[in-house]
gemmi code that builds the backbone of each chain (N, CA, C; Angstrom):
import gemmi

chains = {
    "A": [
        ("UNK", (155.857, 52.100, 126.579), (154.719, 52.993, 126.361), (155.042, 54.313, 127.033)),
        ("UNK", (154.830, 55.599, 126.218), (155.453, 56.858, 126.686), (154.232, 57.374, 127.418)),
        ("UNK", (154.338, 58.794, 128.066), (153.491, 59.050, 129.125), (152.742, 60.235, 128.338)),
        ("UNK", (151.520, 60.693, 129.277), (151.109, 62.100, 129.033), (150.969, 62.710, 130.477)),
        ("UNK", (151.126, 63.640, 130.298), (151.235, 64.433, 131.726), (150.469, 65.696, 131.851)),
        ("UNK", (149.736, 65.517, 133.185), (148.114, 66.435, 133.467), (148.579, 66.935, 134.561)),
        ("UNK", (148.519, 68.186, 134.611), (148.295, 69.105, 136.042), (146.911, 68.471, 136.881)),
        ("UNK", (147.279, 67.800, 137.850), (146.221, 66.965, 138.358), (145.083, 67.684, 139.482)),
        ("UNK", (145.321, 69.079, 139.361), (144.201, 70.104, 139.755), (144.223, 69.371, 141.864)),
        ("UNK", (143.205, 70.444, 142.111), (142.168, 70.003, 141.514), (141.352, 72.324, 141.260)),
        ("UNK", (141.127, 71.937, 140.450), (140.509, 73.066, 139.592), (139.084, 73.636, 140.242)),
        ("UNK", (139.342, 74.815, 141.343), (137.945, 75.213, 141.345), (137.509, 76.450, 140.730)),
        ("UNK", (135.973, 76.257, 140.312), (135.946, 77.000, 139.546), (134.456, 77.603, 139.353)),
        ("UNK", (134.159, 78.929, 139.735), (132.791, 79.491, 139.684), (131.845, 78.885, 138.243)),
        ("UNK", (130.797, 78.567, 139.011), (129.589, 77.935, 137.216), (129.979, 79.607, 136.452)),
        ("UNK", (129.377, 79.071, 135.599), (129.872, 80.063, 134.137), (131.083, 80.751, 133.726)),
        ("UNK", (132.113, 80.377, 134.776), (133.296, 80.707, 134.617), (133.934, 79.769, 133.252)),
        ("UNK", (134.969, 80.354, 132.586), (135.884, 79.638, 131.389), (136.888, 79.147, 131.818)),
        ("UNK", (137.526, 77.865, 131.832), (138.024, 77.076, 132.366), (139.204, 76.257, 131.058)),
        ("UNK", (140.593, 76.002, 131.615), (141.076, 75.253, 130.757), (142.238, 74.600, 131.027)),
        ("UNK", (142.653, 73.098, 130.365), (142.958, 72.709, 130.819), (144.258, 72.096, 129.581)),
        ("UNK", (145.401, 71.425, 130.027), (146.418, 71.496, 128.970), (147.192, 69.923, 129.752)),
        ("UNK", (147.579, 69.017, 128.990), (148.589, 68.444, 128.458), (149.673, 67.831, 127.871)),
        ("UNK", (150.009, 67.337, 128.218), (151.846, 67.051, 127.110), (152.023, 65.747, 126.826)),
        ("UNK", (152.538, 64.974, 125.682), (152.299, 64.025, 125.736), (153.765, 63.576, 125.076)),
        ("UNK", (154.419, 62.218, 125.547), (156.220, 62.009, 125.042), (156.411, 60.927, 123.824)),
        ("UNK", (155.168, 60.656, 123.244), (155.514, 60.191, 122.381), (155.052, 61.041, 121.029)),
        ("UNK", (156.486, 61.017, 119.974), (155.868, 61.679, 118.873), (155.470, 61.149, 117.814)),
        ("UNK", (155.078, 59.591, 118.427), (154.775, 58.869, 117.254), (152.850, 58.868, 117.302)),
        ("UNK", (152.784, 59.042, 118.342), (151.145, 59.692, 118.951), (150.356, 59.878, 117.821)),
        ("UNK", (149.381, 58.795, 117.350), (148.278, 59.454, 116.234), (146.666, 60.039, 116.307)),
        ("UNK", (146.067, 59.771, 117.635), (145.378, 59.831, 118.146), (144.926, 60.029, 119.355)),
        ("UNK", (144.275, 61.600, 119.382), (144.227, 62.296, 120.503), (142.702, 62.641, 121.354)),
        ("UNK", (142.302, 62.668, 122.270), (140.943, 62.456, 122.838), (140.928, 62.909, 124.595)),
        ("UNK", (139.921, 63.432, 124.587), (139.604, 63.802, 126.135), (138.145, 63.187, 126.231)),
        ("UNK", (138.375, 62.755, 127.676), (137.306, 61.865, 128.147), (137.222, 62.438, 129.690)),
        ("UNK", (136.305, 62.066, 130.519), (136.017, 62.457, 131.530), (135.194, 61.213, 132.363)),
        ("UNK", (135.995, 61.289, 133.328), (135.743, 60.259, 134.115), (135.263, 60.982, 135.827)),
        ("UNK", (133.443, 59.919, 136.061), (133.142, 60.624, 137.396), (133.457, 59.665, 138.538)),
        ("UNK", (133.695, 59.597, 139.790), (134.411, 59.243, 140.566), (133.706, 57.679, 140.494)),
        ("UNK", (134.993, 57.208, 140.563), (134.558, 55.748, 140.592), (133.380, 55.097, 138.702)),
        ("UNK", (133.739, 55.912, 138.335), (132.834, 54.942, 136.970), (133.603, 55.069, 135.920)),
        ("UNK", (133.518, 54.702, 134.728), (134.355, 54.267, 133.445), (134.466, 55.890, 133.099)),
        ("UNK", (135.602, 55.494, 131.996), (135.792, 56.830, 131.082), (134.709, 57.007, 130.121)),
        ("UNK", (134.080, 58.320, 130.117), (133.444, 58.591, 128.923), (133.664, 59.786, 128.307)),
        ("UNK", (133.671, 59.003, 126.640), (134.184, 60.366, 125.786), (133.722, 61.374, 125.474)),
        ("UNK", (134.845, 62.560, 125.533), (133.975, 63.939, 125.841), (134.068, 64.661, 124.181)),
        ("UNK", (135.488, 64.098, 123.822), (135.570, 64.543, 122.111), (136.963, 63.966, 121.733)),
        ("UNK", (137.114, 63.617, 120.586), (138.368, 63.607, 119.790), (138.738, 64.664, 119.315)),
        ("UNK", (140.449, 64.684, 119.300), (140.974, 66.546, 119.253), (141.470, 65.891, 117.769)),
        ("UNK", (141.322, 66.782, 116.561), (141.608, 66.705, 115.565), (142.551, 67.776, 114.926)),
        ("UNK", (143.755, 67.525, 114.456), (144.976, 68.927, 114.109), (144.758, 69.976, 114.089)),
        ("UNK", (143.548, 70.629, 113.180), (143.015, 71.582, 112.797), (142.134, 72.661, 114.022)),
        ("UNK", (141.905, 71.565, 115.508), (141.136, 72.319, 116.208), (139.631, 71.418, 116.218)),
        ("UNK", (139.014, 71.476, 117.236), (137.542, 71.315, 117.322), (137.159, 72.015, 118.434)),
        ("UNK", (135.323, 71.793, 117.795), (134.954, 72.618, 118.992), (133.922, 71.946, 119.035)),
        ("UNK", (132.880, 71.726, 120.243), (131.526, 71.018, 120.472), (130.799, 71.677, 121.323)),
        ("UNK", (130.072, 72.557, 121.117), (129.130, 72.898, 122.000), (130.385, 74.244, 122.659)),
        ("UNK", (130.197, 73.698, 124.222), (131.144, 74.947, 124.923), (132.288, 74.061, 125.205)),
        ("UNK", (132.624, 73.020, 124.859), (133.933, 72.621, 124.505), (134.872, 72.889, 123.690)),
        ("UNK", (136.114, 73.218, 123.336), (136.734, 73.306, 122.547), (138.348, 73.150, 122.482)),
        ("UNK", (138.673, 71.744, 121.456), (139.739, 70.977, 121.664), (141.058, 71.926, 121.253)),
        ("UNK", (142.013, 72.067, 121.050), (143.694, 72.102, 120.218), (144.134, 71.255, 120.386)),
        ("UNK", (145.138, 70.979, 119.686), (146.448, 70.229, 119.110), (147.550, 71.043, 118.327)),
        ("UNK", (148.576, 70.744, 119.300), (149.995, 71.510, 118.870), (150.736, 69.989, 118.668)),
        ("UNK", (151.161, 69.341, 117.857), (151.875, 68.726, 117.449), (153.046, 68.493, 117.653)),
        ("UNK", (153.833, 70.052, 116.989), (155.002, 70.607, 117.134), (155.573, 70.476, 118.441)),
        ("UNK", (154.721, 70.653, 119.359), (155.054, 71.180, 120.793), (154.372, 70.249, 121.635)),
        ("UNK", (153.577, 69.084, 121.154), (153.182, 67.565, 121.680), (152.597, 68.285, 122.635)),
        ("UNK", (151.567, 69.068, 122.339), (150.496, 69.863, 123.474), (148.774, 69.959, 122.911)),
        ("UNK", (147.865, 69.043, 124.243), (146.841, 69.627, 123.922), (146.122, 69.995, 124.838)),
        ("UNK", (145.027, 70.862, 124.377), (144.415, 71.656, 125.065), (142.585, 71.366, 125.228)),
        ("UNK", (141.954, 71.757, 126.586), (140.257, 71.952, 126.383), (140.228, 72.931, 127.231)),
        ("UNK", (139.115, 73.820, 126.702), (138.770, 74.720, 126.911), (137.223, 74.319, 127.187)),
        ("UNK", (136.651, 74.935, 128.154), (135.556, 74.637, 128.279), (134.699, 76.175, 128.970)),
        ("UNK", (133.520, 76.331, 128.291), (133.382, 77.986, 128.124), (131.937, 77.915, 129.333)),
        ("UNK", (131.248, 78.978, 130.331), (129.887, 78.344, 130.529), (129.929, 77.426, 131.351)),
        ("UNK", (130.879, 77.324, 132.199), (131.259, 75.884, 132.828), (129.652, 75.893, 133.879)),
        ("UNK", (128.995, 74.232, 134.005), (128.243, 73.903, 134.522), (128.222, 73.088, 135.826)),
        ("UNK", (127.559, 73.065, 137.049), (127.800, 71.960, 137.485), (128.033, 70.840, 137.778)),
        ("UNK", (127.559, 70.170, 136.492), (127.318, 69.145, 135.544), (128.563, 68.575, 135.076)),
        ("UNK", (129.501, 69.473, 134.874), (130.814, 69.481, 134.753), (131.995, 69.293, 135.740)),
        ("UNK", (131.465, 68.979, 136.274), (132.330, 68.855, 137.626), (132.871, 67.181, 137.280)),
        ("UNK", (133.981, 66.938, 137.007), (134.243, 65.533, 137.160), (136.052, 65.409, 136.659)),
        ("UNK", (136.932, 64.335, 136.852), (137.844, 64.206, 136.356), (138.233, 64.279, 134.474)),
        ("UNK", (138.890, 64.969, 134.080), (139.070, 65.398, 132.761), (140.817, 64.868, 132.455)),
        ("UNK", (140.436, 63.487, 131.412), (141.209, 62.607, 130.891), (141.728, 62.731, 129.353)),
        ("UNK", (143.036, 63.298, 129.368), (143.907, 63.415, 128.359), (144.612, 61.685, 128.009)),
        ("UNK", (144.026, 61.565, 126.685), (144.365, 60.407, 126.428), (144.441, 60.249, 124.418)),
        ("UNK", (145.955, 59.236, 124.760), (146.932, 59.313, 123.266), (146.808, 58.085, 123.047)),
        ("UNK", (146.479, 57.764, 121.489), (147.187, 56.686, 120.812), (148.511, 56.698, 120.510)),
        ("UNK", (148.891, 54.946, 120.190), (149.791, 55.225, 119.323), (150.046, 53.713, 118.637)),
        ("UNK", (150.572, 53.659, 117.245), (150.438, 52.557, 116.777), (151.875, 51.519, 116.775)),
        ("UNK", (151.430, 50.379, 117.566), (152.337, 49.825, 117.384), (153.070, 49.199, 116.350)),
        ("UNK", (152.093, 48.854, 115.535), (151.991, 47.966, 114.463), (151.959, 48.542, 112.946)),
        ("UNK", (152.757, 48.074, 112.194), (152.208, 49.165, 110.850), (150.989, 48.464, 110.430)),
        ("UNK", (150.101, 49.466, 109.963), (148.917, 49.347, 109.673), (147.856, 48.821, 110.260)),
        ("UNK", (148.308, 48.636, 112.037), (147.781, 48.255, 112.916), (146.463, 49.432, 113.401)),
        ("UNK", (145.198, 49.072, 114.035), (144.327, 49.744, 114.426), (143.905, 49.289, 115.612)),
        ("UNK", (144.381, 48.386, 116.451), (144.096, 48.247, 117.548), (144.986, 48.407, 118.410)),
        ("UNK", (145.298, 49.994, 118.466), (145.923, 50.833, 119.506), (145.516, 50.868, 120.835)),
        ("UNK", (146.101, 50.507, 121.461), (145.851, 50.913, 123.613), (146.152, 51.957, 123.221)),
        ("UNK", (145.234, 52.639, 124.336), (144.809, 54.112, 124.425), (146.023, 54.276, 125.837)),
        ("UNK", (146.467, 55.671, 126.392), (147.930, 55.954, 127.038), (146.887, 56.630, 127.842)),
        ("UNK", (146.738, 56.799, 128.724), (145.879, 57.891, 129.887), (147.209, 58.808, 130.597)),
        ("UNK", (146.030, 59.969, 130.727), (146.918, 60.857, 131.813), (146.443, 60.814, 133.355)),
        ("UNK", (146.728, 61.302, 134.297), (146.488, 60.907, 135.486), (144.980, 61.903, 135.529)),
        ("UNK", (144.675, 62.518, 134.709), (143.324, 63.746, 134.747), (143.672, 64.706, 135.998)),
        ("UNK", (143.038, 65.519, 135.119), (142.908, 67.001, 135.732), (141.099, 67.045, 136.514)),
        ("UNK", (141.269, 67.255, 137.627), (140.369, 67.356, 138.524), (139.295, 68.612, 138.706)),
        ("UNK", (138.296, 68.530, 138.513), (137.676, 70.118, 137.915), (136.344, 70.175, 138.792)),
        ("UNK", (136.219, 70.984, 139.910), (135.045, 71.251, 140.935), (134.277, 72.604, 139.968)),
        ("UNK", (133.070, 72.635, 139.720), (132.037, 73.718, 139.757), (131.512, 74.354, 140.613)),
        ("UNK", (131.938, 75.253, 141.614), (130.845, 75.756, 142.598), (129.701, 76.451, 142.333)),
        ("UNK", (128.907, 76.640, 142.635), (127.349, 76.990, 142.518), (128.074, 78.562, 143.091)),
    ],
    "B": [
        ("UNK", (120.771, 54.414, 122.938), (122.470, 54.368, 122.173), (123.572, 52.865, 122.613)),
        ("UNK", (123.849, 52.420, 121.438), (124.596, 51.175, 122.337), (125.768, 51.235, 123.213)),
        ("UNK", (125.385, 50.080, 124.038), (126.823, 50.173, 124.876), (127.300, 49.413, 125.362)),
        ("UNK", (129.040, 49.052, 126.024), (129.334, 47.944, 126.417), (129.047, 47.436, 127.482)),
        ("UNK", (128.545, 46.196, 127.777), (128.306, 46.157, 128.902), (129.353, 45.390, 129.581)),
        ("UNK", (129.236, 44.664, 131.225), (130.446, 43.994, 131.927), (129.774, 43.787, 132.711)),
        ("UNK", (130.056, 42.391, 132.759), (129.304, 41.535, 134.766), (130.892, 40.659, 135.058)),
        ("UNK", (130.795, 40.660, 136.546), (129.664, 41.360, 137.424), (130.363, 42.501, 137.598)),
        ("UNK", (129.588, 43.380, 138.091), (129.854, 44.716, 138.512), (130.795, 44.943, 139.687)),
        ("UNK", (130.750, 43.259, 141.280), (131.731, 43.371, 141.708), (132.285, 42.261, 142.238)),
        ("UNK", (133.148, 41.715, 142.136), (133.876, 40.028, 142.055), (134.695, 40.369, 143.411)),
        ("UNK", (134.439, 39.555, 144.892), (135.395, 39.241, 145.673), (135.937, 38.173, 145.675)),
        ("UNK", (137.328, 37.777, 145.700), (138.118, 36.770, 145.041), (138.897, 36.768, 146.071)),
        ("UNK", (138.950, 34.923, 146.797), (140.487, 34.441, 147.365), (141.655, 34.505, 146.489)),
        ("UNK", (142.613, 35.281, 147.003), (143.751, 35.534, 146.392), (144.266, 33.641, 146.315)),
        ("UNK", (144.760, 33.879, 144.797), (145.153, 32.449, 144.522), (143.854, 31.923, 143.212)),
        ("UNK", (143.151, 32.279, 143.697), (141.858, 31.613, 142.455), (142.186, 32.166, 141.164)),
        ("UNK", (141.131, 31.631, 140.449), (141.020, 32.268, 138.999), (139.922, 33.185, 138.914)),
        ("UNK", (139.712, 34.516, 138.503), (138.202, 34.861, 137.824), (138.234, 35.018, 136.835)),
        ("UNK", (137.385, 34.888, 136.151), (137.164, 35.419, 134.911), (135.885, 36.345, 134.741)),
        ("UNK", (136.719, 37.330, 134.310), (135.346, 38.742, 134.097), (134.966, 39.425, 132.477)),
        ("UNK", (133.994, 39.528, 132.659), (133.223, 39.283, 130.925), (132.604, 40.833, 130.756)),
        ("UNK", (132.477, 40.434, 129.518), (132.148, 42.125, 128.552), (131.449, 41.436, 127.361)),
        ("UNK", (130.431, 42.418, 127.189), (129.576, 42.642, 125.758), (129.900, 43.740, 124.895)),
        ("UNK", (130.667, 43.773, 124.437), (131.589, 44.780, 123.125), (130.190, 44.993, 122.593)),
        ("UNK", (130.061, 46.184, 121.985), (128.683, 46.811, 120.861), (129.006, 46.115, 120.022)),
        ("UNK", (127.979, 45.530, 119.217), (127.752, 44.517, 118.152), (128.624, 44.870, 116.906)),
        ("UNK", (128.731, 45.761, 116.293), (129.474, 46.241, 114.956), (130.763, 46.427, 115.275)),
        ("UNK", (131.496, 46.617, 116.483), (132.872, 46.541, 117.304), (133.921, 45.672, 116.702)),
        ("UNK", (134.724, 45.847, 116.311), (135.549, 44.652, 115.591), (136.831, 44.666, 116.756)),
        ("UNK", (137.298, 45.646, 117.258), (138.484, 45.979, 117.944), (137.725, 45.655, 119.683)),
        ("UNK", (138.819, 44.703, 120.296), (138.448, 44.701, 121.564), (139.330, 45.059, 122.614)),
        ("UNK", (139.366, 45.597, 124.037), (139.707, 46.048, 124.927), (139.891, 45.700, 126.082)),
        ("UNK", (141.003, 44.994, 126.804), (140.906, 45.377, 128.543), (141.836, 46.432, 129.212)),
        ("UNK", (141.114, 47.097, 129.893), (142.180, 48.150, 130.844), (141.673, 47.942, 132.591)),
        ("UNK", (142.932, 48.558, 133.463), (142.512, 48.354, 134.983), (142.873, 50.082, 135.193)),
        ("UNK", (142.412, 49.824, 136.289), (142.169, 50.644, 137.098), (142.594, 50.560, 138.497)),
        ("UNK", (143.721, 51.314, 139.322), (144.132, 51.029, 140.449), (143.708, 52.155, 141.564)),
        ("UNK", (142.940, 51.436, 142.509), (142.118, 52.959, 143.201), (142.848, 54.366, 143.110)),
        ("UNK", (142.498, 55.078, 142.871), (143.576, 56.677, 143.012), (144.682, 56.842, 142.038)),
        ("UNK", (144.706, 56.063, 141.005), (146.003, 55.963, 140.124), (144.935, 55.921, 138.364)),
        ("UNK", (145.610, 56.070, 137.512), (145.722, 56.373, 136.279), (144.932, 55.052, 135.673)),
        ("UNK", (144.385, 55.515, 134.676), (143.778, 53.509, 133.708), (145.245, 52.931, 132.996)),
        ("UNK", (144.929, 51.949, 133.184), (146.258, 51.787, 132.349), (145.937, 49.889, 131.040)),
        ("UNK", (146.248, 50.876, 129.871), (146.603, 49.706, 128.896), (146.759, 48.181, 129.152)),
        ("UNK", (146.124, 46.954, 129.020), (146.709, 45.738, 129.268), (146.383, 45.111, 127.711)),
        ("UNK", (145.647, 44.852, 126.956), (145.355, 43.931, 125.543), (144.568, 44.618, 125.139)),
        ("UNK", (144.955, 44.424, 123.812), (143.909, 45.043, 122.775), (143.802, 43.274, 121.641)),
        ("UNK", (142.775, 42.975, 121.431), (142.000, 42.137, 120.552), (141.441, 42.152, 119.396)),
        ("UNK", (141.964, 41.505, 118.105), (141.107, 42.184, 116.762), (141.288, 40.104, 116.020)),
        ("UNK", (140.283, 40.218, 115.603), (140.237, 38.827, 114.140), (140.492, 38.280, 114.673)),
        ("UNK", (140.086, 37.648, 116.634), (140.384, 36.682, 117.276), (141.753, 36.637, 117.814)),
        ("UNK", (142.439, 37.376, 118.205), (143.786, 36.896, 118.296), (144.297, 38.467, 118.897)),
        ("UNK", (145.487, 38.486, 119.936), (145.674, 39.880, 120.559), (146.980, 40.136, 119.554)),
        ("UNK", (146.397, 41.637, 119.854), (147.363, 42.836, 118.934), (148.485, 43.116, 119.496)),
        ("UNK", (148.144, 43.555, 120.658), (149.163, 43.956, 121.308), (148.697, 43.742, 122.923)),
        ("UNK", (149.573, 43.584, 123.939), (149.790, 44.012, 124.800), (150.535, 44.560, 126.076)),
        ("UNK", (150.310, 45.156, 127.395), (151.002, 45.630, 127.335), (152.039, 45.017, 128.651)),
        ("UNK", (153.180, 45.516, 129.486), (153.937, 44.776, 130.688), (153.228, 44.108, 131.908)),
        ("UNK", (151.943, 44.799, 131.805), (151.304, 44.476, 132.891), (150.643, 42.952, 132.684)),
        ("UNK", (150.061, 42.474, 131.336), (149.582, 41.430, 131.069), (150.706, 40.312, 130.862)),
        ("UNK", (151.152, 39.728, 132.191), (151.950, 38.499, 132.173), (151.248, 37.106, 131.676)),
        ("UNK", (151.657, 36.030, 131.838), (151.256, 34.758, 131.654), (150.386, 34.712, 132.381)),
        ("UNK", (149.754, 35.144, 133.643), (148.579, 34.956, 134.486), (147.466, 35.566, 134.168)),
        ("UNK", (147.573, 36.104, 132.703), (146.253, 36.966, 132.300), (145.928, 35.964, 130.941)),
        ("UNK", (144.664, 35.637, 130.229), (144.384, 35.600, 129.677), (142.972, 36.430, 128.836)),
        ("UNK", (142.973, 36.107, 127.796), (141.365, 36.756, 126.848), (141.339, 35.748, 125.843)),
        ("UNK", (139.957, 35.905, 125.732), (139.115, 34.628, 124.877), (137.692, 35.576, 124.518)),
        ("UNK", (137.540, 34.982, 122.759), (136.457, 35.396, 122.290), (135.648, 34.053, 122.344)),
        ("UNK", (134.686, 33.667, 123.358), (134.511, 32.271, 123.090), (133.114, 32.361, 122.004)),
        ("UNK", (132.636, 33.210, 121.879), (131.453, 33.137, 121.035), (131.396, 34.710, 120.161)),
        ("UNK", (130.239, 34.836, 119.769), (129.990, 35.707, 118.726), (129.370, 36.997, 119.548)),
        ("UNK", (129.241, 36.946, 121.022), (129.416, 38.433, 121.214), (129.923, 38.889, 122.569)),
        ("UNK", (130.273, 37.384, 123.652), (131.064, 37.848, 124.540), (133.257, 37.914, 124.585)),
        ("UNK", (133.749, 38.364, 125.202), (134.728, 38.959, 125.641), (135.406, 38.781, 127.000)),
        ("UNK", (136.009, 37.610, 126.956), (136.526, 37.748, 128.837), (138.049, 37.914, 128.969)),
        ("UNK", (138.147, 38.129, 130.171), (139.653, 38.572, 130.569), (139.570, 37.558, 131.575)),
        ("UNK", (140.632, 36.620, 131.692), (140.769, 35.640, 132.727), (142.152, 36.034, 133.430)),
        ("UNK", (142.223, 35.447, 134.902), (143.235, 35.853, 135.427), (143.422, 34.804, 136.557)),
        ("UNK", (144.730, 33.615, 136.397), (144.998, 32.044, 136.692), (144.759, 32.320, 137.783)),
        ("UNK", (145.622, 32.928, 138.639), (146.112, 32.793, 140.291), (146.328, 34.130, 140.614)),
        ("UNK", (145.070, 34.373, 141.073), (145.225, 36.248, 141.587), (145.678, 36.503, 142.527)),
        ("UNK", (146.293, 37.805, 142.673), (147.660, 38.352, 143.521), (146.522, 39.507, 144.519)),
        ("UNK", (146.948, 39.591, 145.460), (146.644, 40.873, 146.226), (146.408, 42.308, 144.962)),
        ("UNK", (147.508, 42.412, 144.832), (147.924, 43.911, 143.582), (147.178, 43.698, 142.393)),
        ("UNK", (145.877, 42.700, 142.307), (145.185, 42.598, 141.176), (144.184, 43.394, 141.287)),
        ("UNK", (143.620, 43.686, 142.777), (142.509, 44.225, 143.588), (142.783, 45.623, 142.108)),
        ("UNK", (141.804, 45.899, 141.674), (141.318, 47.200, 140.481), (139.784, 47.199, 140.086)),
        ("UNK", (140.049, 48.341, 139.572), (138.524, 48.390, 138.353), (139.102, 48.106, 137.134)),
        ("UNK", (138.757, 46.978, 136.449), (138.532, 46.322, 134.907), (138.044, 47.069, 134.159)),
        ("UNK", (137.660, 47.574, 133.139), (137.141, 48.479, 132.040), (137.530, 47.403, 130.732)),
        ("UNK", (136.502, 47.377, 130.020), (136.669, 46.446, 129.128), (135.793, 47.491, 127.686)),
        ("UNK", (136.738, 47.547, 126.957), (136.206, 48.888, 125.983), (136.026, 48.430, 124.700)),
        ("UNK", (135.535, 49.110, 123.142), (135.578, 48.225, 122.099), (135.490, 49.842, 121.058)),
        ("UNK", (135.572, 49.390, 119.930), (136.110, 50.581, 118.837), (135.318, 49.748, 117.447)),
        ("UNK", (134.790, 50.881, 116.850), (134.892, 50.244, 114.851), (136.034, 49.908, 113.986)),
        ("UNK", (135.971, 49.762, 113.261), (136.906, 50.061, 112.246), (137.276, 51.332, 112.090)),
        ("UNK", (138.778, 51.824, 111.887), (138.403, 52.933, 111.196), (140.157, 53.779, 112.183)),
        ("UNK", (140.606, 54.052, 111.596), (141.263, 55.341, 112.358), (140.944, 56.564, 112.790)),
        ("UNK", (141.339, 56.278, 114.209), (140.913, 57.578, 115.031), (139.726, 57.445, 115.529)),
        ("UNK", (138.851, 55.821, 115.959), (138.088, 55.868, 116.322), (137.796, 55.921, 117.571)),
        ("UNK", (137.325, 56.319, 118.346), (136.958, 56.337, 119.550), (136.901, 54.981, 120.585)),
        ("UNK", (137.199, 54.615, 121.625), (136.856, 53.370, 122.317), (135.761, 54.056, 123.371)),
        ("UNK", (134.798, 52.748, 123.400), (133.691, 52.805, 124.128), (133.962, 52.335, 125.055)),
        ("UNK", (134.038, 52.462, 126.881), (134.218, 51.847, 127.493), (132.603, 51.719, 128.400)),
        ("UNK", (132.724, 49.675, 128.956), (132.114, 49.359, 129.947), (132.087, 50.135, 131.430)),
        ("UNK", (130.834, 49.877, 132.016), (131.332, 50.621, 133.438), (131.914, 49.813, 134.534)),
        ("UNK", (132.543, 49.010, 133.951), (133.583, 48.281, 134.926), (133.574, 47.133, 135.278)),
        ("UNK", (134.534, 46.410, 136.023), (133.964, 45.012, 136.980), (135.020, 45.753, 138.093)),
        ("UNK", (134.792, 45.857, 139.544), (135.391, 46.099, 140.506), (136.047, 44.747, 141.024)),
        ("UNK", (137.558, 44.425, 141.040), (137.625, 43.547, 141.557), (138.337, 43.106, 142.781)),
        ("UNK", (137.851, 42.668, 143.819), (138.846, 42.561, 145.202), (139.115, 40.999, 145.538)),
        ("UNK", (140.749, 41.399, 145.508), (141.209, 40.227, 146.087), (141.529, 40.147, 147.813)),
        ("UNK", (141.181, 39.073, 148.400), (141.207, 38.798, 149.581), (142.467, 38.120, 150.163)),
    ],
}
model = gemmi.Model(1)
for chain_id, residues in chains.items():
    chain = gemmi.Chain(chain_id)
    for i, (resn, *xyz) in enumerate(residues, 1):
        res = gemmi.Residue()
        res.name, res.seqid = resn, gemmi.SeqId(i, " ")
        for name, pos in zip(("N", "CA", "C"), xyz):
            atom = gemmi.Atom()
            atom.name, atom.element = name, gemmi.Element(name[0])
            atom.pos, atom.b_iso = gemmi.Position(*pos), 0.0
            res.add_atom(atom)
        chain.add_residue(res)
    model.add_chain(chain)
structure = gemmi.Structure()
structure.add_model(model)
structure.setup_entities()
């Protein structure tokens, strides 16, 4: 199982400031890409799936470079609320025509809001 | 909004025993999940579960791990003779059908071995 790799911060960062955050990931067989955010000590929860083309949710907003096995969040407006570990995380299929992919975690990028 | 759930929330265990720690996958969930958690370190992959039977898993899940669907909506991860280095957070997650779907994860079972 190949890795993804997170600048593990930790990120401080004035509220309403724009904030962003980038990882790399070594497998290029990778079909499925997602950031989740995890608060200290509790499960991952998902923040969005990054789709080729780009997404955006609210003041979130995902990339995907393929080419260059790079993705990106951007997060605009940053809140206090926001303050928590930010988890770069890849599929990949083992199986042909398999769908029950383990998900690959990155070590997360660490992101403080100061007031 | 549904969600997975997991008891108990925190299992202290003589190293050497068995536990077994359980999950409620969301009902329409076909794809099932265990991952750990090592204090200060990364989640990491152990089985994925689909049509009764595991898909894949991964180095970490030796012969001392098991999973069982014993009924129609729980999910356990068993583990024979626990080691010191088992001490983690469990996350037990679940997905639809579908590519590119998202996994839902439980908020954990904390588990310490003694």
């Amino acid at each position: 199982r190949k890795e993804v790799e997170q600048d593990p911060g930790p990120f401080n960062v004035p509220e309403g400031a724009t904030v962003a955050f980038n990882c790399t990931y070594s497998n290029s067989a990778s079909q499925s890409f997602f950031w989740y955010r995890q608060d200290c000590r509790k499960e991952p929860k998902l923040l969005m799936s990054v789709y080729s083309s780009g997404n955006e949710d609210g003041r979130f907003t995902a990339q995907l470079n393929r080419a260059s096995q790079y993705i990106s969040l951007l997060i605009r407006d940053s809140k206090l609320s926001d303050s928590a570990t930010y988890l770069c995380v890849v599929t990949s299929l083992m199986y042909s025509g398999g769908g029950a992919d383990g998900l690959t975690f990155g070590k997360g990028t660490h992101l403080i809001i100061q007031p | 909004e549904p969600e997975v759930t997991q008891t108990p929330s925190h299992q202290v265990t003589q190293m050497g025993q068995e536990v077994i720690l359980r999950c409620v996958p969301i009902s329409n969930h076909l794809y099932f999940y265990w991952y750990r958690q090592i204090l200060g370190q990364k989640v990491e992959f152990l089985v994925s579960f689909y049509n009764n039977e595991i898909s894949e898993k991964s180095e970490i899940f030796d012969d001392q791990f098991s999973v069982e669907r014993p009924d129609g909506s729980n999910f356990t991860l068993k583990i024979r003779s626990t080691k010191l280095e088992d001490s983690a957070m469990y996350f037990c997650a679940s997905k639809e059908k579908g590519f590119g779907q998202p996994q839902h994860f439980g908020d954990g079972t904390r588990l310490s071995i003694l």
